[in-house]
C-alpha positions in Angstrom: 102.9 119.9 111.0 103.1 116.1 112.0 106.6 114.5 110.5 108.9 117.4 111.6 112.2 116.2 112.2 113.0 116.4 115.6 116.0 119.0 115.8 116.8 118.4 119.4 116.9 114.7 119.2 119.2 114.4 116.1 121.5 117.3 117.5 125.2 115.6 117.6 123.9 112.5 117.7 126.1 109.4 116.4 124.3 107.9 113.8 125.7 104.9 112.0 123.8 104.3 108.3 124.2 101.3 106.0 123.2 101.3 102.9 124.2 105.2 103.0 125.0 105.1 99.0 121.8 103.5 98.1 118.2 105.2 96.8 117.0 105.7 99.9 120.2 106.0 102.4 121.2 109.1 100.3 118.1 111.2 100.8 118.2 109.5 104.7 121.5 110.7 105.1 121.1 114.5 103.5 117.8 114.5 106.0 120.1 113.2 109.1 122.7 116.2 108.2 120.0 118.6 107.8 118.9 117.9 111.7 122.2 118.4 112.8 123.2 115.0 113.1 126.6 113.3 113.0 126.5 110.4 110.6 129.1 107.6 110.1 128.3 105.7 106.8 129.1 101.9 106.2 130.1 102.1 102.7 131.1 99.1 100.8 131.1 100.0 97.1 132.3 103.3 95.8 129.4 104.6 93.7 130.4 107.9 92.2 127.0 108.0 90.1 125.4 107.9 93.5 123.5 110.7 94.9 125.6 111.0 98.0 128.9 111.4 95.6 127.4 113.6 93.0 126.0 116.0 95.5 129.2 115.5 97.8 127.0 115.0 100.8 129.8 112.8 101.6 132.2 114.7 102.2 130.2 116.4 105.2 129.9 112.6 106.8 132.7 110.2 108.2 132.9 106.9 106.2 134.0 103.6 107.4 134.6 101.7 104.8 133.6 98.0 105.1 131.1 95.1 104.3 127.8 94.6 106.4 128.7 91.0 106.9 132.1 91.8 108.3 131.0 91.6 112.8 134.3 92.8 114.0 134.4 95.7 111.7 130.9 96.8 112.2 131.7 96.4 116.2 134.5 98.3 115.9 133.4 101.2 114.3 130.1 101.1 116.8 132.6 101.3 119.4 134.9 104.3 118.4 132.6 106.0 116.6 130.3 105.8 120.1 127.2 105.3 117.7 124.1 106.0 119.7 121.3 105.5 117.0 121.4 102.3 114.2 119.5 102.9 110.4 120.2 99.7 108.8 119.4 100.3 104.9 122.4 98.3 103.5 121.1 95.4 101.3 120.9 94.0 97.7 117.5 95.1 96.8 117.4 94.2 93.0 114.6 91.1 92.5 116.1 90.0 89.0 119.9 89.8 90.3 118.5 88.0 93.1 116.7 85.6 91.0 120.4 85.1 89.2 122.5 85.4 92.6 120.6 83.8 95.6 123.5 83.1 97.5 125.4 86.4 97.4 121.8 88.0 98.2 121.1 86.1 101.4 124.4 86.7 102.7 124.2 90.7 102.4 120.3 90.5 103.6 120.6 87.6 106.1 123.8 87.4 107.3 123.9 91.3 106.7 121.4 91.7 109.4 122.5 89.0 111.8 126.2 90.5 112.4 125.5 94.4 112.6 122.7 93.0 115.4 124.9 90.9 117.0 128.0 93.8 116.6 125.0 96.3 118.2 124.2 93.6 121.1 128.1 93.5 122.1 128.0 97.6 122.2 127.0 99.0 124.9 126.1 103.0 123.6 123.9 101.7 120.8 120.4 102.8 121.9 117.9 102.7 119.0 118.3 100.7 116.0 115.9 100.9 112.5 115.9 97.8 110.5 114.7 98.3 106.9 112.6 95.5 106.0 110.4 95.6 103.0 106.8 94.9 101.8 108.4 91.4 100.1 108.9 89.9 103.4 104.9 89.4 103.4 105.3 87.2 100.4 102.1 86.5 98.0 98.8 86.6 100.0 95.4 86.0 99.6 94.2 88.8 102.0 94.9 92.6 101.0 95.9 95.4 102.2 99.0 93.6 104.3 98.7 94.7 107.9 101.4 93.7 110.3 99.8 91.0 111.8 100.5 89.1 107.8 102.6 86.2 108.2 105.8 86.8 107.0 105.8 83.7 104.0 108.0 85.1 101.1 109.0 82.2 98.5 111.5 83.5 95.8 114.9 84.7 97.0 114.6 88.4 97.6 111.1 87.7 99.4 113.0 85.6 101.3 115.8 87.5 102.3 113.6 90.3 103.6 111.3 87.5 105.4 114.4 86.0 107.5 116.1 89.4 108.2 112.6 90.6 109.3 112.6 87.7 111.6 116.0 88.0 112.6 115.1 91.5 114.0 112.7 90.2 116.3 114.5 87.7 117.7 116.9 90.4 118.6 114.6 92.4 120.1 112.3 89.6 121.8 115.3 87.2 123.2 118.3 89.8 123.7 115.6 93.2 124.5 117.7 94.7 121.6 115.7 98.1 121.1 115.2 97.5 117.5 112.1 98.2 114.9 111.3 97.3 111.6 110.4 99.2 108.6 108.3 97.3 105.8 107.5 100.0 102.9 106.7 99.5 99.8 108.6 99.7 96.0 110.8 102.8 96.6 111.0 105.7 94.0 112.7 109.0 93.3 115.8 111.0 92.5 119.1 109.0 92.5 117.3 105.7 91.3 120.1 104.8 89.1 118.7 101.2 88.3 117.5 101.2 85.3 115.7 98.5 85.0 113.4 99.8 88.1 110.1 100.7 86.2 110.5 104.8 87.0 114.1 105.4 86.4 113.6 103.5 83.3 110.5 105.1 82.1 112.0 108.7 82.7 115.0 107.7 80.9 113.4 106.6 78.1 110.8 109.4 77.3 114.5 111.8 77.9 115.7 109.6 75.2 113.2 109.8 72.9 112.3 106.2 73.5 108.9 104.0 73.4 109.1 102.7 77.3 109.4 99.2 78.0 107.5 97.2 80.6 109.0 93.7 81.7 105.3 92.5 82.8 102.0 92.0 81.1 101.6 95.8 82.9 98.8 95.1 85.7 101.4 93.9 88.5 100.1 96.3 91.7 102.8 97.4 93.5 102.6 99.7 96.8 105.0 103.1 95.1 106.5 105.0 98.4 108.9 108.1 98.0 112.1 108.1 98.8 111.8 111.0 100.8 108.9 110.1 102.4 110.8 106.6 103.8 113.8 108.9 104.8 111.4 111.1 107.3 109.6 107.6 108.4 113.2 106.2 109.3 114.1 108.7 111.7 110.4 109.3 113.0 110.9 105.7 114.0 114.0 106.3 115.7 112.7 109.1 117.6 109.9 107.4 118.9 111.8 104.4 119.8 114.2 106.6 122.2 111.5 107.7 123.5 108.9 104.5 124.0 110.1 100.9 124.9 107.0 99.4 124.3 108.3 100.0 120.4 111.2 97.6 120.2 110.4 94.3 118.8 107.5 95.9 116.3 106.9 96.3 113.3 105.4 99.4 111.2 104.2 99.3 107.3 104.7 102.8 105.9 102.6 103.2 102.3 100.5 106.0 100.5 98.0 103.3 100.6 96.8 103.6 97.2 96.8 101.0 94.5 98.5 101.4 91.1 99.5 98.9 87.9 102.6 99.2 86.5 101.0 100.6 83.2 99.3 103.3 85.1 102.6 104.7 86.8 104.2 104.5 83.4 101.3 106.2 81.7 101.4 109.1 84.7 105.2 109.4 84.1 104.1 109.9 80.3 101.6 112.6 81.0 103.3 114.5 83.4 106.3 114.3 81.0 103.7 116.2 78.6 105.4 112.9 76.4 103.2 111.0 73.6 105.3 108.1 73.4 103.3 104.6 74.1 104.7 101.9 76.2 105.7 98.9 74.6 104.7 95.5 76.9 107.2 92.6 76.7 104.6 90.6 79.1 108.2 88.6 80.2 108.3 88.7 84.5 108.1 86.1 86.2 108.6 85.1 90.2 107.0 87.9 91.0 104.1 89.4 93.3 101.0 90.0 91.3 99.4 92.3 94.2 100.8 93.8 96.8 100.2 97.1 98.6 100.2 98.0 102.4 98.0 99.1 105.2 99.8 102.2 107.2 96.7 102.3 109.5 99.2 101.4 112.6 102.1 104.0 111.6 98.9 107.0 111.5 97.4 105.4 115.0 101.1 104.4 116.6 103.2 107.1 115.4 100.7 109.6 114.3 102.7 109.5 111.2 101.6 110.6 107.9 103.3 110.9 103.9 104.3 114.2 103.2 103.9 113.7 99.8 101.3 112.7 97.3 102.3 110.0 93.8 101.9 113.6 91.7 103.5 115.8 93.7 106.5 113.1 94.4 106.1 111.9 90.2 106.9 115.6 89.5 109.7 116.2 91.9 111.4 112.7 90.9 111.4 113.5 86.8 112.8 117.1 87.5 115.6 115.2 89.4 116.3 113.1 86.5 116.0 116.3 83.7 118.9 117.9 85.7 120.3 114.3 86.2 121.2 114.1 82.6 121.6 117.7 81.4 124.2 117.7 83.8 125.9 114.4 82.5 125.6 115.4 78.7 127.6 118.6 80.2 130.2 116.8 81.8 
Protein backbone atom coordinates (compact mmCIF):
# COMPACT_ATOMS: atom_id res chain seq x y z
CA UNK A 1 0.00 0.00 0.00
CA UNK A 2 1.37 3.51 -1.14
CA UNK A 3 1.85 5.92 2.23
CA UNK A 4 3.53 3.28 4.41
CA UNK A 5 5.68 4.92 6.73
CA UNK A 6 9.10 4.13 6.07
CA UNK A 7 10.39 2.06 9.21
CA UNK A 8 14.00 2.05 8.16
CA UNK A 9 14.21 5.75 7.50
CA UNK A 10 12.56 7.01 10.75
CA UNK A 11 14.57 4.28 12.83
CA UNK A 12 16.59 6.50 15.63
CA UNK A 13 16.39 9.33 13.70
CA UNK A 14 16.54 12.95 15.48
CA UNK A 15 13.54 14.61 14.70
CA UNK A 16 12.84 18.08 15.93
CA UNK A 17 8.78 19.02 15.72
CA UNK A 18 7.23 22.49 16.35
CA UNK A 19 4.07 22.87 16.82
CA UNK A 20 4.25 19.25 18.61
CA UNK A 21 1.08 20.30 21.00
CA UNK A 22 -1.09 21.48 18.17
CA UNK A 23 -4.00 19.45 15.96
CA UNK A 24 -1.86 18.18 13.73
CA UNK A 25 1.75 17.96 15.54
CA UNK A 26 0.14 15.56 18.04
CA UNK A 27 -1.10 12.90 15.59
CA UNK A 28 2.54 13.80 13.58
CA UNK A 29 4.29 13.12 16.64
CA UNK A 30 2.36 9.70 17.86
CA UNK A 31 3.00 8.59 13.90
CA UNK A 32 6.95 9.68 14.24
CA UNK A 33 7.04 7.34 17.61
CA UNK A 34 5.21 4.69 15.99
CA UNK A 35 8.17 4.44 13.18
CA UNK A 36 10.64 4.23 15.69
CA UNK A 37 11.73 7.68 15.67
CA UNK A 38 13.36 9.88 18.30
CA UNK A 39 11.47 13.20 18.56
CA UNK A 40 12.48 16.40 20.37
CA UNK A 41 9.41 18.72 20.60
CA UNK A 42 9.64 22.67 20.67
CA UNK A 43 6.96 23.34 23.15
CA UNK A 44 6.09 26.70 24.07
CA UNK A 45 2.78 26.62 25.91
CA UNK A 46 1.79 23.89 28.31
CA UNK A 47 -1.57 22.55 26.94
CA UNK A 48 -2.69 19.75 29.21
CA UNK A 49 -6.15 19.48 27.21
CA UNK A 50 -3.83 18.64 24.34
CA UNK A 51 -3.73 15.42 22.72
CA UNK A 52 -0.16 14.88 23.29
CA UNK A 53 -0.75 15.49 27.30
CA UNK A 54 -3.93 13.63 27.57
CA UNK A 55 -2.62 10.54 25.95
CA UNK A 56 0.90 11.20 27.58
CA UNK A 57 2.61 10.66 24.25
CA UNK A 58 4.82 13.16 25.87
CA UNK A 59 6.28 11.52 28.12
CA UNK A 60 7.84 9.06 25.53
CA UNK A 61 9.45 12.32 23.68
CA UNK A 62 12.20 14.87 24.89
CA UNK A 63 10.88 18.41 25.20
CA UNK A 64 12.77 21.59 24.82
CA UNK A 65 10.90 24.04 26.04
CA UNK A 66 11.14 27.35 24.17
CA UNK A 67 9.57 29.94 21.65
CA UNK A 68 9.92 29.51 17.80
CA UNK A 69 11.10 32.98 17.46
CA UNK A 70 13.91 32.52 20.02
CA UNK A 71 17.32 31.68 17.15
CA UNK A 72 19.82 30.85 19.76
CA UNK A 73 17.51 28.44 21.53
CA UNK A 74 16.28 26.68 18.47
CA UNK A 75 20.20 26.43 17.42
CA UNK A 76 21.00 25.17 20.38
CA UNK A 77 18.86 22.43 20.83
CA UNK A 78 19.48 21.50 16.80
CA UNK A 79 22.95 21.21 17.91
CA UNK A 80 22.83 18.90 21.13
CA UNK A 81 19.98 17.27 20.22
CA UNK A 82 22.05 16.36 16.75
CA UNK A 83 18.53 16.79 14.89
CA UNK A 84 18.85 15.27 11.53
CA UNK A 85 15.20 15.76 10.15
CA UNK A 86 13.11 19.40 10.67
CA UNK A 87 8.86 19.32 10.73
CA UNK A 88 8.05 22.82 11.31
CA UNK A 89 4.15 22.85 12.48
CA UNK A 90 4.56 25.57 15.14
CA UNK A 91 2.27 28.61 14.30
CA UNK A 92 -0.85 30.57 15.34
CA UNK A 93 -3.33 29.13 13.07
CA UNK A 94 -6.65 30.73 14.30
CA UNK A 95 -8.05 33.39 11.41
CA UNK A 96 -10.39 35.38 13.99
CA UNK A 97 -7.40 35.91 16.67
CA UNK A 98 -5.44 36.92 13.84
CA UNK A 99 -7.91 39.29 12.63
CA UNK A 100 -7.78 40.72 16.45
CA UNK A 101 -3.79 40.17 16.96
CA UNK A 102 -1.87 40.83 13.59
CA UNK A 103 1.25 41.54 15.15
CA UNK A 104 1.66 38.74 17.58
CA UNK A 105 0.52 36.43 14.48
CA UNK A 106 3.23 37.59 12.08
CA UNK A 107 5.88 37.25 14.56
CA UNK A 108 5.11 33.38 15.47
CA UNK A 109 4.36 32.77 11.45
CA UNK A 110 7.06 35.12 9.97
CA UNK A 111 9.56 35.59 12.17
CA UNK A 112 8.75 31.96 13.47
CA UNK A 113 9.86 30.65 10.20
CA UNK A 114 12.77 32.95 9.54
CA UNK A 115 14.84 32.02 12.81
CA UNK A 116 14.36 28.05 13.09
CA UNK A 117 15.67 28.47 9.08
CA UNK A 118 18.34 30.47 9.84
CA UNK A 119 19.03 28.28 13.35
CA UNK A 120 18.83 25.05 10.65
CA UNK A 121 21.28 26.95 8.11
CA UNK A 122 24.03 27.56 11.00
CA UNK A 123 23.69 23.52 11.87
CA UNK A 124 25.48 21.44 10.15
CA UNK A 125 23.44 17.72 10.88
CA UNK A 126 20.08 19.19 9.82
CA UNK A 127 19.38 17.32 6.62
CA UNK A 128 15.71 17.59 5.62
CA UNK A 129 13.41 20.14 6.83
CA UNK A 130 9.17 20.25 6.23
CA UNK A 131 7.74 23.63 6.38
CA UNK A 132 3.99 23.63 6.99
CA UNK A 133 2.41 26.13 4.88
CA UNK A 134 -1.21 26.30 4.34
CA UNK A 135 -3.80 26.59 1.52
CA UNK A 136 -4.27 30.62 2.82
CA UNK A 137 -0.95 31.46 1.47
CA UNK A 138 -2.80 31.29 -2.11
CA UNK A 139 -4.97 34.08 -1.01
CA UNK A 140 -8.54 34.66 -2.94
CA UNK A 141 -8.32 33.65 -6.63
CA UNK A 142 -10.18 33.73 -9.55
CA UNK A 143 -8.84 30.41 -10.99
CA UNK A 144 -9.80 26.94 -9.12
CA UNK A 145 -8.53 24.26 -8.05
CA UNK A 146 -5.11 26.04 -6.71
CA UNK A 147 -2.19 24.31 -8.24
CA UNK A 148 1.26 25.18 -7.11
CA UNK A 149 2.16 27.29 -9.84
CA UNK A 150 -0.86 29.94 -7.96
CA UNK A 151 0.69 33.12 -6.94
CA UNK A 152 1.06 33.26 -3.51
CA UNK A 153 -1.29 36.80 -2.97
CA UNK A 154 -2.96 36.44 0.51
CA UNK A 155 -4.45 39.88 1.88
CA UNK A 156 -5.83 39.51 5.51
CA UNK A 157 -3.35 38.71 8.28
CA UNK A 158 -3.29 34.94 8.55
CA UNK A 159 -3.31 34.73 4.60
CA UNK A 160 -0.52 36.74 4.98
CA UNK A 161 1.45 35.18 7.38
CA UNK A 162 1.35 31.77 5.57
CA UNK A 163 2.09 33.76 2.18
CA UNK A 164 5.55 35.30 3.60
CA UNK A 165 6.66 32.21 5.56
CA UNK A 166 5.86 30.23 2.31
CA UNK A 167 8.13 32.65 0.65
CA UNK A 168 10.60 32.71 3.24
CA UNK A 169 11.09 28.87 2.72
CA UNK A 170 12.11 29.25 -0.71
CA UNK A 171 14.42 31.76 -0.34
CA UNK A 172 16.08 29.40 2.03
CA UNK A 173 16.13 26.73 -0.11
CA UNK A 174 16.83 28.73 -3.48
CA UNK A 175 19.70 31.26 -2.06
CA UNK A 176 21.29 29.20 0.87
CA UNK A 177 20.39 25.33 -0.94
CA UNK A 178 18.61 24.73 2.46
CA UNK A 179 16.97 21.20 1.74
CA UNK A 180 13.63 22.47 2.70
CA UNK A 181 9.85 21.74 1.28
CA UNK A 182 6.63 23.15 1.74
CA UNK A 183 3.39 21.71 2.72
CA UNK A 184 0.12 23.78 1.60
CA UNK A 185 -3.08 21.59 2.79
CA UNK A 186 -6.06 22.50 3.35
CA UNK A 187 -8.60 23.38 6.72
CA UNK A 188 -7.37 20.60 9.09
CA UNK A 189 -9.86 18.38 11.02
CA UNK A 190 -9.95 15.59 13.59
CA UNK A 191 -9.46 14.27 17.14
CA UNK A 192 -7.74 16.81 19.57
CA UNK A 193 -9.34 19.90 17.73
CA UNK A 194 -9.85 21.69 20.90
CA UNK A 195 -10.89 25.05 19.12
CA UNK A 196 -14.14 25.44 19.40
CA UNK A 197 -14.89 27.84 17.34
CA UNK A 198 -13.39 25.60 14.33
CA UNK A 199 -16.61 24.50 12.45
CA UNK A 200 -16.22 20.51 13.39
CA UNK A 201 -15.06 20.58 16.92
CA UNK A 202 -17.89 22.93 17.38
CA UNK A 203 -20.49 21.13 15.57
CA UNK A 204 -19.67 17.82 17.50
CA UNK A 205 -19.74 19.66 20.67
CA UNK A 206 -22.84 20.95 20.15
CA UNK A 207 -25.02 17.94 18.96
CA UNK A 208 -23.06 16.19 22.46
CA UNK A 209 -24.64 18.94 24.14
CA UNK A 210 -27.86 18.84 23.01
CA UNK A 211 -27.41 22.04 21.15
CA UNK A 212 -28.81 23.61 17.67
CA UNK A 213 -25.20 24.18 15.84
CA UNK A 214 -24.06 27.52 15.03
CA UNK A 215 -22.45 28.60 11.72
CA UNK A 216 -20.44 32.03 11.75
CA UNK A 217 -21.10 32.39 7.80
CA UNK A 218 -24.01 32.56 5.50
CA UNK A 219 -23.00 28.50 5.31
CA UNK A 220 -21.79 28.20 1.47
CA UNK A 221 -17.95 29.25 2.22
CA UNK A 222 -16.01 26.06 0.36
CA UNK A 223 -13.22 25.07 2.18
CA UNK A 224 -10.66 22.27 1.11
CA UNK A 225 -11.34 19.66 4.76
CA UNK A 226 -7.96 17.42 5.06
CA UNK A 227 -7.53 14.87 8.08
CA UNK A 228 -5.36 15.27 10.48
CA UNK A 229 -3.98 12.01 10.05
CA UNK A 230 -3.86 12.15 6.60
CA UNK A 231 -1.40 15.50 6.88
CA UNK A 232 0.63 13.58 9.62
CA UNK A 233 1.52 10.65 6.92
CA UNK A 234 2.00 13.51 4.12
CA UNK A 235 4.64 15.27 6.49
CA UNK A 236 6.87 12.50 6.87
CA UNK A 237 6.32 11.04 3.19
CA UNK A 238 7.74 14.41 2.36
CA UNK A 239 10.65 14.10 4.50
CA UNK A 240 11.39 10.79 3.22
CA UNK A 241 11.45 11.73 -0.21
CA UNK A 242 13.44 14.73 0.36
CA UNK A 243 16.38 12.59 1.95
CA UNK A 244 16.20 10.83 -0.74
CA UNK A 245 15.72 13.32 -3.95
CA UNK A 246 17.47 16.89 -4.11
CA UNK A 247 15.64 17.88 -6.95
CA UNK A 248 12.74 18.33 -4.01
CA UNK A 249 14.17 21.09 -1.98
CA UNK A 250 12.83 24.45 -2.79
CA UNK A 251 9.22 22.95 -3.88
CA UNK A 252 6.24 23.06 -3.01
CA UNK A 253 3.35 20.19 -2.71
CA UNK A 254 -0.65 20.81 -2.09
CA UNK A 255 -2.01 17.82 -0.23
CA UNK A 256 -6.12 17.73 -0.44
CA UNK A 257 -8.96 15.04 -0.86
CA UNK A 258 -9.81 17.23 -3.64
CA UNK A 259 -13.34 17.43 -3.20
CA UNK A 260 -15.50 20.44 -2.63
CA UNK A 261 -17.77 20.97 0.43
CA UNK A 262 -19.83 24.19 2.00
CA UNK A 263 -19.69 24.74 5.44
CA UNK A 264 -23.43 23.69 5.81
CA UNK A 265 -22.85 20.43 4.09
CA UNK A 266 -19.96 19.35 6.55
CA UNK A 267 -22.19 20.40 9.38
CA UNK A 268 -25.17 18.66 8.02
CA UNK A 269 -22.86 15.25 7.46
CA UNK A 270 -21.63 15.74 11.15
CA UNK A 271 -25.53 15.85 11.94
CA UNK A 272 -26.33 12.60 10.07
CA UNK A 273 -23.57 10.59 10.95
CA UNK A 274 -24.36 11.77 14.57
CA UNK A 275 -27.85 10.01 13.78
CA UNK A 276 -28.66 13.85 15.45
CA UNK A 277 -31.93 15.92 14.22
CA UNK A 278 -30.83 19.07 15.47
CA UNK A 279 -30.84 22.04 12.66
CA UNK A 280 -28.03 24.38 12.33
CA UNK A 281 -28.67 27.85 13.17
CA UNK A 282 -26.84 30.45 10.50
CA UNK A 283 -25.54 33.75 12.07
CA UNK A 284 -24.50 34.81 8.28
CA UNK A 285 -21.61 37.11 10.51
CA UNK A 286 -17.85 36.21 8.77
CA UNK A 287 -16.19 38.38 7.25
CA UNK A 288 -12.30 38.63 5.73
CA UNK A 289 -12.58 35.45 4.66
CA UNK A 290 -12.04 33.09 1.50
CA UNK A 291 -15.34 32.40 -0.21
CA UNK A 292 -13.73 29.38 -2.27
CA UNK A 293 -10.94 27.67 -1.82
CA UNK A 294 -9.87 24.02 -2.36
CA UNK A 295 -6.67 22.37 -3.78
CA UNK A 296 -5.35 20.44 -6.65
CA UNK A 297 -2.99 17.32 -5.25
CA UNK A 298 -2.38 16.28 -8.87
CA UNK A 299 1.53 16.97 -8.22
CA UNK A 300 1.67 15.07 -4.68
CA UNK A 301 -0.11 11.73 -6.68
CA UNK A 302 2.48 12.31 -9.90
CA UNK A 303 5.67 13.56 -7.57
CA UNK A 304 5.29 11.59 -4.59
CA UNK A 305 2.95 8.90 -5.71
CA UNK A 306 1.09 9.97 -2.66
CA UNK A 307 -2.41 9.40 -1.91
CA UNK A 308 -5.20 10.15 1.34
CA UNK A 309 -5.66 7.23 3.21
CA UNK A 310 -8.81 8.28 4.27
CA UNK A 311 -12.07 9.28 2.78
CA UNK A 312 -14.46 12.74 4.55
CA UNK A 313 -16.78 9.66 5.96
CA UNK A 314 -14.55 7.43 6.95
CA UNK A 315 -12.34 10.40 8.68
CA UNK A 316 -16.04 12.29 9.83
CA UNK A 317 -16.64 8.93 11.73
CA UNK A 318 -13.30 8.43 13.27
CA UNK A 319 -13.04 12.28 14.33
CA UNK A 320 -16.81 12.28 16.29
CA UNK A 321 -15.83 8.92 18.09
CA UNK A 322 -12.70 10.85 19.30
CA UNK A 323 -14.76 13.50 20.66
CA UNK A 324 -17.69 10.91 22.32
CA UNK A 325 -14.77 9.47 24.34
CA UNK A 326 -13.33 13.03 24.52
CA UNK A 327 -16.02 14.15 26.79
CA UNK A 328 -17.26 10.97 28.56
CA UNK A 329 -13.95 10.88 29.81
CA UNK A 330 -13.98 14.58 30.99
CA UNK A 331 -17.52 14.36 32.59
CA UNK A 332 -15.64 11.28 34.50
CA UNK A 333 -12.87 13.11 35.70
Amino acid sequence: MENMVNHIFWQDRPTFVTGGTGLVGSWLVQRLVEAGADVICLVRDWVPQSELVRSRLIERVKVVRGDVRDRDMLERALGEFEIDTVIHLAAQTIVTIANRNPVSTFETNIAGTWNLLEACRRSPKVKQIVMASSDKAYGDQQILPYSEETPLQGQHPYDVSKSAADLIAATYAKSYDLPVAITRCGNFYGGGDLNWNRIIPGTIRSILRGQNPIIRSDGEYIRDYFYVEDGAAAYMLLAEQLAARAELKGQAFNFSNEIQVTVREIVENVIKLMKSDLKPEILNEANNEIRHQYLSAEKARRVLHWKPLFNLEQALAMTIDWYRNFFAHEHKS
